[in-house]
KOLDOFI-117686 format. One record per residue (C-alpha): chain; y, z, x; residue number from 1. Coordinates in Angstrom, 2 decimals, always signed. Each point is the difference from the previous one (the first is absolute). Example, Ala and Ser with C-alpha at 12.3 -4.5 7.8 and 13.67 -1.06 7.14 Angstrom:
<dopas>
@ch->A&y->-4.50&z->+7.80&x->+12.30&i->1
@ch->A&y->+3.44&z->-0.66&x->+1.37&i->2
</dopas>
This chain:
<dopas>
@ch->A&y->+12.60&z->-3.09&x->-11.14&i->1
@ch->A&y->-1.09&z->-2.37&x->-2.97&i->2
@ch->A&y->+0.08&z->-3.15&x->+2.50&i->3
@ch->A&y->-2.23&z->+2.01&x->+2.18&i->4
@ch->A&y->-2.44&z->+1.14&x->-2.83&i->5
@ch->A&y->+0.43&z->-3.59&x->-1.42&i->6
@ch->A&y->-1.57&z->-1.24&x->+3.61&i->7
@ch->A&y->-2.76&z->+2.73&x->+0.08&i->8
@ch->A&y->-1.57&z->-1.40&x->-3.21&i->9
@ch->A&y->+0.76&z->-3.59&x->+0.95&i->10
@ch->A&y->-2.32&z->+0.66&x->+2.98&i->11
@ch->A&y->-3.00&z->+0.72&x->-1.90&i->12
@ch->A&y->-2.39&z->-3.19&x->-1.01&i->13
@ch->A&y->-1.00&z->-0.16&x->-3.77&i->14
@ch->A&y->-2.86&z->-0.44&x->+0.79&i->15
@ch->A&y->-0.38&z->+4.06&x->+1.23&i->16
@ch->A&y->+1.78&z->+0.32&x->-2.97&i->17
@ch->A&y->-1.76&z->-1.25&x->-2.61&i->18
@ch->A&y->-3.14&z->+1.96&x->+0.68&i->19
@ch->A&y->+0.89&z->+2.31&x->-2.01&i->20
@ch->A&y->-1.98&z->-2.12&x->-3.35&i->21
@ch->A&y->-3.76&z->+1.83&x->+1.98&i->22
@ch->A&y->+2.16&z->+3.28&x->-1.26&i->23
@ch->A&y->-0.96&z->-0.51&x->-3.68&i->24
@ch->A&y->-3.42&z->-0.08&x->+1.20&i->25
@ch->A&y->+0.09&z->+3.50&x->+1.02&i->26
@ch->A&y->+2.30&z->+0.60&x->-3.54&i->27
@ch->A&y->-2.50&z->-0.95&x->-2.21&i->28
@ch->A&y->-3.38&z->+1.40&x->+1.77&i->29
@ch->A&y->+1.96&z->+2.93&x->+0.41&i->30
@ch->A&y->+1.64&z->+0.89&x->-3.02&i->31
@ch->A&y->-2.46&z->+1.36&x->-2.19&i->32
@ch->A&y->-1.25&z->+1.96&x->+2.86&i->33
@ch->A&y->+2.90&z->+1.39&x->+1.61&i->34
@ch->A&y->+3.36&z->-1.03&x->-1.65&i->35
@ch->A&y->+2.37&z->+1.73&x->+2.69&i->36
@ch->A&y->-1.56&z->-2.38&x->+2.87&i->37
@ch->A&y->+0.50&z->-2.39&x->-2.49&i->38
@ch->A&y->+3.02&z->+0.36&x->-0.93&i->39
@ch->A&y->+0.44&z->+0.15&x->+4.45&i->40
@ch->A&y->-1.01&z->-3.74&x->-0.33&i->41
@ch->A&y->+2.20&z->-0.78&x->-2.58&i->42
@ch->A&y->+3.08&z->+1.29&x->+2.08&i->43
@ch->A&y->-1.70&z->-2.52&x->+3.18&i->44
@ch->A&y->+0.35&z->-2.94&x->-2.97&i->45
@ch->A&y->+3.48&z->+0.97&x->-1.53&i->46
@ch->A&y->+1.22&z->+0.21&x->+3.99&i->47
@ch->A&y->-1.23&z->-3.29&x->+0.90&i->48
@ch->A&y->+1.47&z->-2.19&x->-2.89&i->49
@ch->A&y->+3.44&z->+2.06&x->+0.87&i->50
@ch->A&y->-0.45&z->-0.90&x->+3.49&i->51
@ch->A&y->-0.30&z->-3.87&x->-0.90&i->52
@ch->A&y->+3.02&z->+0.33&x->-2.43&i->53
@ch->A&y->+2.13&z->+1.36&x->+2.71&i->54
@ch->A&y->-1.02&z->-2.55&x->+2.81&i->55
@ch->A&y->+1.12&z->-2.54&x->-2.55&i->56
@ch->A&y->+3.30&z->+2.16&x->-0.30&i->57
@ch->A&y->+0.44&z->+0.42&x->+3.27&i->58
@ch->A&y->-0.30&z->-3.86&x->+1.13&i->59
@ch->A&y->+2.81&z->-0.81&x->-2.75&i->60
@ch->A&y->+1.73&z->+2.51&x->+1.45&i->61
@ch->A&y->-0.21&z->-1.38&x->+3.57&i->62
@ch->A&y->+0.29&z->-3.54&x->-0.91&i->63
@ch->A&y->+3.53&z->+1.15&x->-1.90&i->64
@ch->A&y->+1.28&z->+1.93&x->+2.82&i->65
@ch->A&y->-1.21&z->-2.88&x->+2.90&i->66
@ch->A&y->+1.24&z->-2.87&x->-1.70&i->67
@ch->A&y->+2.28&z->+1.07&x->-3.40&i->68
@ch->A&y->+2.46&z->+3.73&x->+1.53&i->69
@ch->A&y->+0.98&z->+1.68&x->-3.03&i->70
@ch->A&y->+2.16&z->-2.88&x->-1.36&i->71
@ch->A&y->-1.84&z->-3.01&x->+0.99&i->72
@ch->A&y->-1.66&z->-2.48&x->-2.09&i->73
@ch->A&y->-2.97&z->+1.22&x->-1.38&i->74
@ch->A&y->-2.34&z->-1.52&x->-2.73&i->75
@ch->A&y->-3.08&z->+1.23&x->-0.89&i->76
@ch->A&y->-3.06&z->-2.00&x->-1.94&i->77
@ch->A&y->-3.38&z->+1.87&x->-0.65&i->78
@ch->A&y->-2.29&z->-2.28&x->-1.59&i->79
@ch->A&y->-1.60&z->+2.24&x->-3.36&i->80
@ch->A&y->-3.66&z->+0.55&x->-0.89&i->81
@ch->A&y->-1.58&z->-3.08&x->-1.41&i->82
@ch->A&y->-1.37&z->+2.03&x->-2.89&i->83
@ch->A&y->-2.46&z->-2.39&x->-1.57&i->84
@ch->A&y->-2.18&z->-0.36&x->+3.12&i->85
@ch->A&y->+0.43&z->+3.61&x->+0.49&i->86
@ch->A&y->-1.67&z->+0.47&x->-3.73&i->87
@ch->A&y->-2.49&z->-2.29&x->+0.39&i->88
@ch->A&y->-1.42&z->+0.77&x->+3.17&i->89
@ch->A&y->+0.20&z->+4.09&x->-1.15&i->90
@ch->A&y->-2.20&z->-0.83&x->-2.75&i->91
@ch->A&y->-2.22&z->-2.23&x->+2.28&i->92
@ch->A&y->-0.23&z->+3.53&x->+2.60&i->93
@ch->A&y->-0.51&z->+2.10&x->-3.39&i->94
@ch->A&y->-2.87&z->-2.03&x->-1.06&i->95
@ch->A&y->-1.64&z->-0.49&x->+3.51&i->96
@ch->A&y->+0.35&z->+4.02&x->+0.37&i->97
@ch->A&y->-2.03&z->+0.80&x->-3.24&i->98
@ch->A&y->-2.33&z->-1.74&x->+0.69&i->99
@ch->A&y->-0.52&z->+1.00&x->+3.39&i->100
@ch->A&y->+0.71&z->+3.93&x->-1.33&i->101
@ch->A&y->-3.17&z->-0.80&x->-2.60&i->102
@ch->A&y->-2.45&z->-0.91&x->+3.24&i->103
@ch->A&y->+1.16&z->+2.95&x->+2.05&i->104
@ch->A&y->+0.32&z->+3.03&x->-2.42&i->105
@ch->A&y->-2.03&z->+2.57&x->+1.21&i->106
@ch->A&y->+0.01&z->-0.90&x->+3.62&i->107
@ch->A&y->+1.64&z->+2.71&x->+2.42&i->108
@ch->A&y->+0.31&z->+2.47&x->-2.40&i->109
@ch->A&y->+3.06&z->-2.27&x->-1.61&i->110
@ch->A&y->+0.02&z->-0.89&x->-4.45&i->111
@ch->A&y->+0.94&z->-3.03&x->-1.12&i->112
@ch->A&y->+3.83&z->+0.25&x->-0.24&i->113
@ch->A&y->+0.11&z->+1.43&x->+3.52&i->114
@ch->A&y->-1.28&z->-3.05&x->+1.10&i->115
@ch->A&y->+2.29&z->-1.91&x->-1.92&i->116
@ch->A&y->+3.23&z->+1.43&x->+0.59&i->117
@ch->A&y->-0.93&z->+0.13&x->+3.62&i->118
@ch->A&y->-0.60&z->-3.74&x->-0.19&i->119
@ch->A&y->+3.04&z->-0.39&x->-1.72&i->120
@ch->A&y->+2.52&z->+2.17&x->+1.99&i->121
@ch->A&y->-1.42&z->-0.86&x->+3.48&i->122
@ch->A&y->+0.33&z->-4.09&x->-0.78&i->123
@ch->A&y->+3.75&z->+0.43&x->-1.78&i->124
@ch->A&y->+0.95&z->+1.71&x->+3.16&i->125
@ch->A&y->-1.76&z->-1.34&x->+3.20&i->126
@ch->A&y->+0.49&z->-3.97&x->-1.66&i->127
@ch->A&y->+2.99&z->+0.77&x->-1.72&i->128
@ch->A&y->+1.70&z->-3.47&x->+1.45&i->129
@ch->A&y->-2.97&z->-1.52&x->-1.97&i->130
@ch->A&y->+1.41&z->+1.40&x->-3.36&i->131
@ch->A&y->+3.66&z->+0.38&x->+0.72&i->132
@ch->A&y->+0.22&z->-3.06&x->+2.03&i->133
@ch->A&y->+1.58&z->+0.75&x->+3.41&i->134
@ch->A&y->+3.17&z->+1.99&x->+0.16&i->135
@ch->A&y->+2.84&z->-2.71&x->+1.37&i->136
@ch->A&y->+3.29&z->+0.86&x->+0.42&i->137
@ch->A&y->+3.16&z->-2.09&x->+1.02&i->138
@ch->A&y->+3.56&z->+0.42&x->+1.65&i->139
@ch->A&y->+2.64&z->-2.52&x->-0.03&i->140
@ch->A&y->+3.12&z->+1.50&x->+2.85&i->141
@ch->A&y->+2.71&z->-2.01&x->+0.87&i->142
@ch->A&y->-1.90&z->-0.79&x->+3.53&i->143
@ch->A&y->-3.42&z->-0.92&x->-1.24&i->144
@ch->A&y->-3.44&z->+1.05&x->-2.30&i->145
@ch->A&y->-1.57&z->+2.74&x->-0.04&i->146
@ch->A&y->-4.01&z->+0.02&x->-1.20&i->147
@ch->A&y->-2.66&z->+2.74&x->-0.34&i->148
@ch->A&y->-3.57&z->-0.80&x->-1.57&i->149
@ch->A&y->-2.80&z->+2.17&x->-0.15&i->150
@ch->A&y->-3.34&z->-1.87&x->-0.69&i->151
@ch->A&y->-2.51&z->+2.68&x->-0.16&i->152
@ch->A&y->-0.12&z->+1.57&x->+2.82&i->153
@ch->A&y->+2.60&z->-1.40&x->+2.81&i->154
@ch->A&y->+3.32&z->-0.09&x->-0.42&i->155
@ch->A&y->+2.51&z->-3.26&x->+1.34&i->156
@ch->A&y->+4.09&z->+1.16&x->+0.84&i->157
@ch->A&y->+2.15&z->-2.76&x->+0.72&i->158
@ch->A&y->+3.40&z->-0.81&x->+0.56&i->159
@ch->A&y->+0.67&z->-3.42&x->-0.04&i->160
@ch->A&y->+3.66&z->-0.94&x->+1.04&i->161
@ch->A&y->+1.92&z->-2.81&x->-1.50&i->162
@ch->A&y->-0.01&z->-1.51&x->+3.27&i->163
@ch->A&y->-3.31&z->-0.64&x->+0.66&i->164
@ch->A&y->-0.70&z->-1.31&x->-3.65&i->165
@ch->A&y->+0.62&z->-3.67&x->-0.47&i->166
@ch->A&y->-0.51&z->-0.67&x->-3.33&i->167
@ch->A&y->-1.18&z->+1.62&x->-3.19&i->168
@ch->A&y->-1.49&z->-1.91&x->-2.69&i->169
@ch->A&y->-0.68&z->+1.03&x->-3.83&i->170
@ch->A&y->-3.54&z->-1.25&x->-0.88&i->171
@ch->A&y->-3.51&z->+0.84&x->-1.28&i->172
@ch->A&y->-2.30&z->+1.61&x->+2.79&i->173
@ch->A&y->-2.46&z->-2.72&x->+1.98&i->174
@ch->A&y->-2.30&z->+1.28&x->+2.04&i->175
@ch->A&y->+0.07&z->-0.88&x->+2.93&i->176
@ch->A&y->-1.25&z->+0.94&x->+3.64&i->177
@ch->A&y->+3.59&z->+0.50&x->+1.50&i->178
@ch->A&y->+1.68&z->+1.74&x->-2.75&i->179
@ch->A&y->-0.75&z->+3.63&x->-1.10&i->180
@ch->A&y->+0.55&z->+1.69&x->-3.13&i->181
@ch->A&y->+1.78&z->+3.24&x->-0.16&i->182
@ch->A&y->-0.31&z->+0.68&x->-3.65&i->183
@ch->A&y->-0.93&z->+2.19&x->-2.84&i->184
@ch->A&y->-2.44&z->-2.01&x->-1.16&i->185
@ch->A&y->-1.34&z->-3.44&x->+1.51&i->186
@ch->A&y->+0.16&z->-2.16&x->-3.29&i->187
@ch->A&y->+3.43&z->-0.93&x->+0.66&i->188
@ch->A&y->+1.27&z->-2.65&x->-1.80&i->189
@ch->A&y->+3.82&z->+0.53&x->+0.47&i->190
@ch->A&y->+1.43&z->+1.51&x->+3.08&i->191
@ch->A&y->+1.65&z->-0.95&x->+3.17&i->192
@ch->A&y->-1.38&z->-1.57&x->+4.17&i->193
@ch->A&y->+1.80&z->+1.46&x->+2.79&i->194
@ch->A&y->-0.27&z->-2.71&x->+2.82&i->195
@ch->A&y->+0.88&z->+1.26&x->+3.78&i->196
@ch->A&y->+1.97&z->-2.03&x->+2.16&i->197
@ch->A&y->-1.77&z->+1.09&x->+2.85&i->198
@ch->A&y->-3.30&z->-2.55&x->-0.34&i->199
@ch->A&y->-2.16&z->+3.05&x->+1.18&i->200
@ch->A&y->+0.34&z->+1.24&x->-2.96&i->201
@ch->A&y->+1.40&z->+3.71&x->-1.35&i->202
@ch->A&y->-2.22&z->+1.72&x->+2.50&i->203
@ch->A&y->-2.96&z->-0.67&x->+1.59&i->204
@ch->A&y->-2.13&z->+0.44&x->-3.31&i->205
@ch->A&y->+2.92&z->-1.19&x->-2.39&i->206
@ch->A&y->+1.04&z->-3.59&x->-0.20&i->207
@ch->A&y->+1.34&z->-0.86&x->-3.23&i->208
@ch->A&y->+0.20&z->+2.99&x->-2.74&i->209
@ch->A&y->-0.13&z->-0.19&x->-3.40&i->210
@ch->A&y->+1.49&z->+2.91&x->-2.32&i->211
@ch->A&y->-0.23&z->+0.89&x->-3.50&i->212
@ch->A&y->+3.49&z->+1.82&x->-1.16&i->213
@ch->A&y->+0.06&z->+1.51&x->-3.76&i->214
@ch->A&y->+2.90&z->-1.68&x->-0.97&i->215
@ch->A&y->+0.20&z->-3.55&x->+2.50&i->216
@ch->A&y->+2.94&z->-1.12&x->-1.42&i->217
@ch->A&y->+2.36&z->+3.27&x->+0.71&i->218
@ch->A&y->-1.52&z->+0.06&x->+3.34&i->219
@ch->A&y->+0.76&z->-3.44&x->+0.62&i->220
@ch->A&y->+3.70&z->+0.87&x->-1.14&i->221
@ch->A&y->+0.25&z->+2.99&x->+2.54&i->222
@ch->A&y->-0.60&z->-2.91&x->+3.22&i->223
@ch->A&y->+2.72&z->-0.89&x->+2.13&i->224
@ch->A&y->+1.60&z->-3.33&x->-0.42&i->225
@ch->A&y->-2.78&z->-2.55&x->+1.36&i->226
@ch->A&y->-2.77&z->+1.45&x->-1.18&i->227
@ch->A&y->+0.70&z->-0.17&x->-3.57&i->228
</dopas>
């Protein structure tokens, strides 16, 4: 049952799922006028964050029971916030939004704090990869890597066995037209270049890779021998 329910949600893009941000829209027109239909919205919000939260859930879940069993090698790294660009560009959105709340008070029967906490809300939510930095997570199994990244609104799932990698190197992040990034955040100065040995690349859009883990050196440590 749970495999099956972890599939159903798996099959839905994030992008239909993160539509839900035009909900607080309706929340904050709404809510001095008619609270219960407000509140209605609220539900559509609370309902699509869960359903993002449980796609995440339910890849880990697949990835565990497709590559790890239930006593397989399993290590999981899930880079964190990077909290001081999360602060500063809040207080960037905060000061952009009162301003812009100031020039449109008035307008469609909204006050000035409606304007602004619909400015607010709506940009936390729909560019929430712009604040949070894009949700990355990473698998280590005994047969090969595991990577999910969510920037904005598409979502990459890999599974990159051992195999096909042939090498892994620890380094800063250089751009560079064959290598993507598959990271929390871009400004990557420590983290680690998956090279294929297939000289095609990953896939068709992925030649080299470059990943960010939260802790490099205990991921590095969960490699097989030869990769270390």
């Amino acid at each position: 049952m749970k495999t099956s329910l972890d599939r159903f949600i798996l099959g839905f893009p994030v992008l239909f799922l993160k539509q839900y941000p035009y909900a607080w829209i309706a929340v904050v027109v709404l809510w001095t006028r008619s609270p219960s239909l407000a509140a209605a919205f609220l539900v559509v919000i609370a309902a699509g964050i869960l359903a993002l939260r449980w796609q995440h859930a339910a890849w880990i879940s697949q990835i565990r029971q497709q590559h790890a069993g239930q006593d397989g090698k399993f290590y999981l790294d899930e880079p964190p916030v990077p909290w001081t660009k999360t602060i500063r560009n809040i207080t960037i959105l905060i000061a952009f939004s009162l301003v812009a709340a100031f020039v449109l008070q008035g307008r469609l029967g909204l006050n000035f704090w409606q304007f602004f906490i619909m400015a607010v809300g709506f940009m936390i939510f729909y560019r929430d990869t712009d604040f949070f930095g894009s949700t990355s997570t990473y698998i280590i199994t005994a047969t090969g890597i595991g990577i999910r990244v969510v920037p904005w609104h598409l979502d990459y799932r890999l599974f990159l066995p051992f195999k096909e990698i042939s090498r892994i190197e620890r380094g800063a992040y250089k751009p560079n037209s064959d290598t993507s990034i598959f990271a929390r955040i871009r400004e990557a100065e420590d983290g680690l270049l998956l090279t294929p040995k297939d000289p095609k690349g990953f896939t068709t859009r992925i030649h080299k890779l470059f990943i960010v883990p939260r802790d490099v050196d205990k991921f590095v440590e969960q490699l097989p021998y030869g990769f270390k």
